[in-house]
N, C-alpha and C positions, 0 to 999 in steps of 0.2 A: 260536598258538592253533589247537589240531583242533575240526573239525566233529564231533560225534557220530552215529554212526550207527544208535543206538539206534532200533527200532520203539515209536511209541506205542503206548502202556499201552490196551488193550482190554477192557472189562468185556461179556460179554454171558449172557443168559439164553437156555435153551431151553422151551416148550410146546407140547408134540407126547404125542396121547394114546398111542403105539407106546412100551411100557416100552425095550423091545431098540433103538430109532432112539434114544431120545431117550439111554440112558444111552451108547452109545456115539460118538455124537454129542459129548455133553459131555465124554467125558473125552479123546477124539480132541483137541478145540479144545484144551482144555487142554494139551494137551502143544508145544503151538505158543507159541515166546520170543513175549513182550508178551499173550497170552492170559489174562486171567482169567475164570473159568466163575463165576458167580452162584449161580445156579440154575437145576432141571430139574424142571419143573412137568407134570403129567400135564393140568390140567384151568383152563377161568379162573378160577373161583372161586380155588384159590390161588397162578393167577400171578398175578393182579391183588392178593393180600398181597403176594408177595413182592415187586414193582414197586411198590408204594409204601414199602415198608422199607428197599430197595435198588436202585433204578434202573438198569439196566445201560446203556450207551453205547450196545449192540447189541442188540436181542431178533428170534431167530429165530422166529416164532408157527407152528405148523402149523393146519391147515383142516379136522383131525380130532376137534375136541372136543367132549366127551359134553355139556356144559351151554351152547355156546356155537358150534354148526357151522358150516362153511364159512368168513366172513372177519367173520365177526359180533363175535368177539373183538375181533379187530385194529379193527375203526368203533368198539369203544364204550374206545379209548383216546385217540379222535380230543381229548374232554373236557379230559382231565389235562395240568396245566402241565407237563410233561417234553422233556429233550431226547435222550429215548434213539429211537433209529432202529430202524424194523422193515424186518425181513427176510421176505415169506411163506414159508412151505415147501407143497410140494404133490406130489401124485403124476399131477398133470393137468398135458398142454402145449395145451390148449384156450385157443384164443386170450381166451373170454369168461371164462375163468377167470383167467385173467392181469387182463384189465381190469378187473374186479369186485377182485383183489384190492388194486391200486393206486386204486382209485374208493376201497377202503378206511381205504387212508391207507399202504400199504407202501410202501418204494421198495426193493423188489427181488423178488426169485422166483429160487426154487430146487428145484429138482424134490427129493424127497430120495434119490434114488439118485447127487446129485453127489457125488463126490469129496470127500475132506476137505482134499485141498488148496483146492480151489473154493470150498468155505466158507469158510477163511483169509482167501483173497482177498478174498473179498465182505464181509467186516467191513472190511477196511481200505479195500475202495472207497465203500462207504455211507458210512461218515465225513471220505471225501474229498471228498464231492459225487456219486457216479454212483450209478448203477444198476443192482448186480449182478445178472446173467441167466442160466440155463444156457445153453450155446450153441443146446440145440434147440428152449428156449424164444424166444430173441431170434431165431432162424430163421423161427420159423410168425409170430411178431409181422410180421416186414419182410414175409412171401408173403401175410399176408394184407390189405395194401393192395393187393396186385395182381390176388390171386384173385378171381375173378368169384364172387357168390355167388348160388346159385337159392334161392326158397322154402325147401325142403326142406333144401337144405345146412344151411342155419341148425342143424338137429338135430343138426349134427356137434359143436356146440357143447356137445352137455348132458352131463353125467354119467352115468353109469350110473343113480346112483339117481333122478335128474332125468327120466331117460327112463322110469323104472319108475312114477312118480309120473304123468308124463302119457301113459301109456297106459293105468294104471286110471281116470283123470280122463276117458278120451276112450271108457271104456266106462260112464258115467254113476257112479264108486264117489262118494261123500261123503268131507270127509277124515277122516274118525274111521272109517269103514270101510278106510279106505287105512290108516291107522296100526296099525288091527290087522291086515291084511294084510301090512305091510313091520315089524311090531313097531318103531314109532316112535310118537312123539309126535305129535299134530293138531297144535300149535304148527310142529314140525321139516320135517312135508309140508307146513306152509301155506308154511313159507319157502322149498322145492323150490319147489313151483307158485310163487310169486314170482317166481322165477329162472329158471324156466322161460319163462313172459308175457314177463320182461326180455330173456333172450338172443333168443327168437321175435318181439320186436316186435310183440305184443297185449297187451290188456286183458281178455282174455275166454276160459273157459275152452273157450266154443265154437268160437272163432277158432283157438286151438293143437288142440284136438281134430281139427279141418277140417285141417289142416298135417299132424298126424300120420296121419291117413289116406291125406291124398295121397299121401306118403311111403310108407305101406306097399301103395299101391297101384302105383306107380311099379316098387319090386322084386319085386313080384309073390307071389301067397299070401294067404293070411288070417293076422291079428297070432297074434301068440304067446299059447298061455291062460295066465292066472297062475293058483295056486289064490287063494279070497279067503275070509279067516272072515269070516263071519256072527253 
């Protein structure tokens, strides 16, 4: 009697709003024995069809979608009786961003500049039990139990647009002033300043206000002007 050494059978989907990430992405997996690609969703509204028509074993979800930002997707599947595994994808190695995404319900993180070998892997490790990581992500995870953090460090945490959010927040804007300045949504800025309060450890838009000035009083200068419509 032989043991077989066949690879288990893999089903996964992609949703990532990058047309060029996302299609080359699926058909890269594809081409790897035991791979089967699902689907490659630009948006939630229809990966959330397609995961309940056909559930994949795997879904890699990105943090760039137009109806549903950051890891907002991946929480509102927390719901669904399903045993398919998520994977985040992202282009942040911010430690708060890592943990926000597994607060979400991932268990894994992949920058999307890894490798498609590294994807491979990380299908077959999630469905083994682990918790696939880029290495430079599972890096900044381990330094920052050890990193001292000051006040102000905290900021290293936010995103670009998270930072753009609370520096027109720390110059008195409203958020519908903000949304037409950043051409966003009031809903989209409210859920930045959210995450912004959460990574900074406040409740208050004066408390992060007081942060980001310390901060930009620390490197010295007056802040950066945005233009802002009116």
């Amino acid at each position: 009697m032989t043991t077989s050494n066949r690879l288990p059978l893999i089903t996964v989907s992609v949703v990532d709003s990058n047309p060029t990430f996302r299609a080359n992405l699926g058909q890269g997996l594809a081409r790897f024995p035991g791979v089967v690609v699902f689907d490659k969703c630009a948006d939630a509204r229809s990966a959330a069809e397609a995961l309940s028509q056909r559930p994949p074993r795997v879904l890699l979800a990105g943090n760039n979608l137009p109806d549903l930002p950051d890891w907002q997707f991946v929480e509102s599947l927390r719901g669904r009786k399903s045993t398919t595994q998520v994977i985040a994808i992202s282009d942040s190695e911010a430690v708060a961003d890592v943990q926000t995404a597994f607060r979400a319900g991932a268990l894994g993180y992949l920058l999307r500049s890894a490798s498609l070998a590294q994807f491979q892997q990380a299908l077959h490790d999630v469905i083994t039990g682990g918790a696939p990581l880029t290495p430079s992500v599972a890096r900044a995870l381990v330094s920052s139990f050890s990193a001292p953090r000051s006040e102000t460090g905290l900021l290293g945490d936010l995103t670009d647009r998270e930072s753009e959010v609370l520096d027109l927040l720390s110059r008195g804007l409203r958020y519908r002033q903000i949304a037409n300045s950043m051409r966003l949504s009031p809903d989209t800025v409210h859920t930045h300043a959210k995450n912004v309060y959460r990574k900074l450890g406040v409740s208050s838009k004066t408390e992060a206000a007081m942060i980001w000035m310390r901060s930009l009083g620390e490197v010295g200068g007056p802040p950066k002007l945005l233009s802002v419509a009116v």
